[in-house]
N, C-alpha and C positions, 0 to 999 in steps of 0.2 A: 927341402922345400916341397910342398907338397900343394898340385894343380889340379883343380877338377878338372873330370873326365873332357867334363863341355867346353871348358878355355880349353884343355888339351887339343880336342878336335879343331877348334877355331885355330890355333897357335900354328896346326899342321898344316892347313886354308891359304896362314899368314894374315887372316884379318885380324888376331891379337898378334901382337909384337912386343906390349909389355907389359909386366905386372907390380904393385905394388905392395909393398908387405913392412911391418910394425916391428921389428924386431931389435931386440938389446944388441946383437952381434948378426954380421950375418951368414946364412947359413950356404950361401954359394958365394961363387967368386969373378969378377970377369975374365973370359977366357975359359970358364972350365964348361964342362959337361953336367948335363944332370939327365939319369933315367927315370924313362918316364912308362906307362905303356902304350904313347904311338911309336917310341921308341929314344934314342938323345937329343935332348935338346941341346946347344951351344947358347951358354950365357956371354951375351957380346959386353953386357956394360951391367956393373951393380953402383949404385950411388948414393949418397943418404940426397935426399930432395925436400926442402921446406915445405908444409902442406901448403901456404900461401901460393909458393910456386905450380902448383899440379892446376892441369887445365883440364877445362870439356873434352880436348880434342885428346891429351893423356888420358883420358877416362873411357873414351870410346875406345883406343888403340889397346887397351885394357881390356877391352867387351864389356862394359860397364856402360848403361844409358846414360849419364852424365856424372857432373865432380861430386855435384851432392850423395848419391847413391854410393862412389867409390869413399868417396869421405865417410859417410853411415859406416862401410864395410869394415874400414880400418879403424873406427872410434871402438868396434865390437871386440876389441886386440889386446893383449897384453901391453903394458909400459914397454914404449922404448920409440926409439925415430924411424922414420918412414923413410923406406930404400924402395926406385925406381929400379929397376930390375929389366933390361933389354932380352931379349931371348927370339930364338928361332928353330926352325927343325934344322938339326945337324945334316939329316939325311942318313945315318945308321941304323940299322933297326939292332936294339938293344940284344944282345945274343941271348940274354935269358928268357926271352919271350920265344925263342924256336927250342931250347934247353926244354922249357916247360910241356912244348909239346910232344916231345922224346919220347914214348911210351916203350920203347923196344928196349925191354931190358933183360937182359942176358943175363943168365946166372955171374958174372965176374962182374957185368955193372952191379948188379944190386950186392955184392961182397964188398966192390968198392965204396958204394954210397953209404952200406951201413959201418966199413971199416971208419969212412969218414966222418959219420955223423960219435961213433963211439973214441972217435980223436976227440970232436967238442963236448962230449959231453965227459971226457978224464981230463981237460982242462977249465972245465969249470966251474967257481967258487959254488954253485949252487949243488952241486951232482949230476945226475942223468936227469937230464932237459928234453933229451931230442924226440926219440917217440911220444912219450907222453904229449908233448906238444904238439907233433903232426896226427898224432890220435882226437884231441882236441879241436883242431882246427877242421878234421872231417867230420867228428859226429857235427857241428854244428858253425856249419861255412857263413858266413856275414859276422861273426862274432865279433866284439872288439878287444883289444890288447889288454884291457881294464878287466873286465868278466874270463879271459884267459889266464891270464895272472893271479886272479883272487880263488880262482877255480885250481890251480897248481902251486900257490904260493909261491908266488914269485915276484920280485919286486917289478913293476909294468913297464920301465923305462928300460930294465936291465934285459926285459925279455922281450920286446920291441927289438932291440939291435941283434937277440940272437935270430928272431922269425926273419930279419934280414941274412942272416947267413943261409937260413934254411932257401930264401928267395934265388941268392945268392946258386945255389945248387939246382936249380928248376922246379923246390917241390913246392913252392906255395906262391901266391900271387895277392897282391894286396887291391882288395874291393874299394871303393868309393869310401864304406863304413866294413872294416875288419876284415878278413881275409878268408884265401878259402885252398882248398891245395889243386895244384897244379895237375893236370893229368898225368904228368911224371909221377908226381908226390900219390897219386891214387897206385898208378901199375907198383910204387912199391910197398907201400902199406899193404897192396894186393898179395907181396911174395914175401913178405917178412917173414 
């Protein structure tokens, strides 16, 4: 599930508390966590909600000026039913966001990092992914998944879930639009 920066901020405030989203299935759960970067959120309640049911005061709780704007928003969605979505800040700050700014890397970290990245990339149906991709992500940081993909031939869905693994490790971090590498993900493309 993916939040803007701005609800993010507000969500941290507490002045949003919920959000609403269009989807076939959905993509959190209640009770779990979702990362985010002001850090975990806790999903209190996920629910499918009749649009008839959603009010003003669900729309502002939303950060949304009113129902008609939130309704606009989710008409712009793909098919499927509309889930209200409870959330709060957990209070944890995501470990990969201090991970990210790691820069002290040791000749044994970076043996490890690349031991581990040349483990993903001999399990993978595609072959070696991992530099080429954190090489791509630095010549040009805002890029999105779509022009990374077409640029490496890779299918964009399939390569989406690995730049989360690279996230995953502290070297990249994902912008508002496309991503960019982490200052980890710099000091080791620095010592490759």
């Amino acid at each position: 599930m993916l939040i803007r920066r701005a609800d993010l901020d507000r969500i941290a405030t507490g002045e949003v508390t919920l959000a609403f989203r269009r989807w076939r299935r959905p993509t959190v759960k209640t009770g779990g966590t979702l990362r985010t970067v002001i850090g975990l959120l806790h999903i209190e309640l996920v629910e499918i909600v009749p649009v008839d049911d959603i009010t003003d005061a669900d729309a502002r709780a939303a950060g949304r000026a009113s129902r008609a704007t939130l309704l606009q928003e989710l008409a712009g969605h793909a098919a499927g039913v509309v889930y209200r979505i409870r959330l709060s800040p957990a209070g944890i700050i995501d470990p990969r966001l201090t991970l990210q700014q790691d820069v002290r890397l040791a000749a044994a970290e970076v043996a490890r990092l690349k031991q581990r990245l040349a483990d993903m990339d001999a399990v993978s149906p595609n072959g070696t992914w991992t530099e080429a991709t954190l090489r791509a992500i630095a010549a040009q940081p805002g890029r999105v998944s779509t022009a990374i993909a077409g640029d490496l031939g890779f299918e964009r869905m399939w390569l989406k879930t690995q730049i989360r693994k690279l996230k995953a490790l502290g070297l990249t971090e994902s912008l508002e639009v496309g991503y960019r590498l982490s200052p980890r993900g710099v000091a080791l493309l620095q010592k490759w």
